[in-house]
C-alpha positions as CSV (number, residue, x, y, z in Angstrom):
1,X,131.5,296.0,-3.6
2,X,128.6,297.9,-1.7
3,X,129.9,298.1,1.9
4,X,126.8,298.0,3.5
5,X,125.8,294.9,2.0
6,X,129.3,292.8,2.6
7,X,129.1,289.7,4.7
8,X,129.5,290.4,8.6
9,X,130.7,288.2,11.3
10,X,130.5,288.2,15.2
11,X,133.1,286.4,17.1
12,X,133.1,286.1,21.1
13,X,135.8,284.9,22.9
14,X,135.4,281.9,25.2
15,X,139.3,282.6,26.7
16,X,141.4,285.0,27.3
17,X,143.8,285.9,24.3
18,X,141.8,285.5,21.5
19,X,143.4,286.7,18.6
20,X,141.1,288.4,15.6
21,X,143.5,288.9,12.2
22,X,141.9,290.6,8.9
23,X,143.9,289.5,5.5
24,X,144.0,291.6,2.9
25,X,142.2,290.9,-0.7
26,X,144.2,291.1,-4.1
27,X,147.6,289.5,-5.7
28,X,149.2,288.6,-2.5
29,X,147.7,288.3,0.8
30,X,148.5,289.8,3.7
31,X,148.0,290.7,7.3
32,X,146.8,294.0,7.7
33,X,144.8,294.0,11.2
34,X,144.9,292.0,14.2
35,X,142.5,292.3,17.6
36,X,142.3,290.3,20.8
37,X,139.7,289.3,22.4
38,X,139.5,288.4,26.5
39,X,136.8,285.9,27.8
40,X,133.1,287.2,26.9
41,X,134.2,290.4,24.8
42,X,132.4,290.3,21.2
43,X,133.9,291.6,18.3
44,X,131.9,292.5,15.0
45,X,134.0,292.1,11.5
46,X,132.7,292.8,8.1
47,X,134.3,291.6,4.6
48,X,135.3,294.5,2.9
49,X,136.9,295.4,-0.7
50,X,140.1,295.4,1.5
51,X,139.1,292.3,3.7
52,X,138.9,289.2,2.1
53,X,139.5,286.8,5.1
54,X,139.8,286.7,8.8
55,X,141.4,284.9,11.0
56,X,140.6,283.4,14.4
57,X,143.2,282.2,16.7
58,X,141.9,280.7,20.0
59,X,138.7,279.4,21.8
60,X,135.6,281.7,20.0
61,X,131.8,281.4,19.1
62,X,131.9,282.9,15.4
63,X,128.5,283.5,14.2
64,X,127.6,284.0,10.6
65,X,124.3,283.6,8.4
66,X,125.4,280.1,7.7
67,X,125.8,279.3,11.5
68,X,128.1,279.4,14.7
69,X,131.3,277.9,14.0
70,X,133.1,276.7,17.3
71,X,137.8,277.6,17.2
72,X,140.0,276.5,19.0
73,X,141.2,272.8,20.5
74,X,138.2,271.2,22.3
């Protein structure tokens, strides 16, 4: 996979305590990286040969080419 052209994502954090968690790709997946995020703090993720999914725990505005995605209980 060319790195430069994997999918990105940018998630903000609309409370405090938002949790960001990367799994890992192949046979069995796996945690491998977790984040968090405080009210108004933006993290930028990108899918990678070793990323295959992320996970957002909490209240976040996750942006992708497809569209903002609201998390978290409303």
């Amino acid at each position: 996979m060319d790195e430069l052209l994997a999918e990105y994502v940018v998630i903000k954090a609309l409370e405090d305590g938002v949790t960001i968690i990367g799994l890992t790709r192949g046979d069995a997946t796996r945690f491998h990286h977790s984040e968090k995020l405080d009210k108004g703090e933006v993290m930028i993720a990108q899918f990678t040969s070793n990323t295959s999914a992320i996970k957002v725990r909490g209240k976040a505005d996750i942006q992708t080419r497809h569209g903002v995605i609201k998390s978290g209980k409303e």
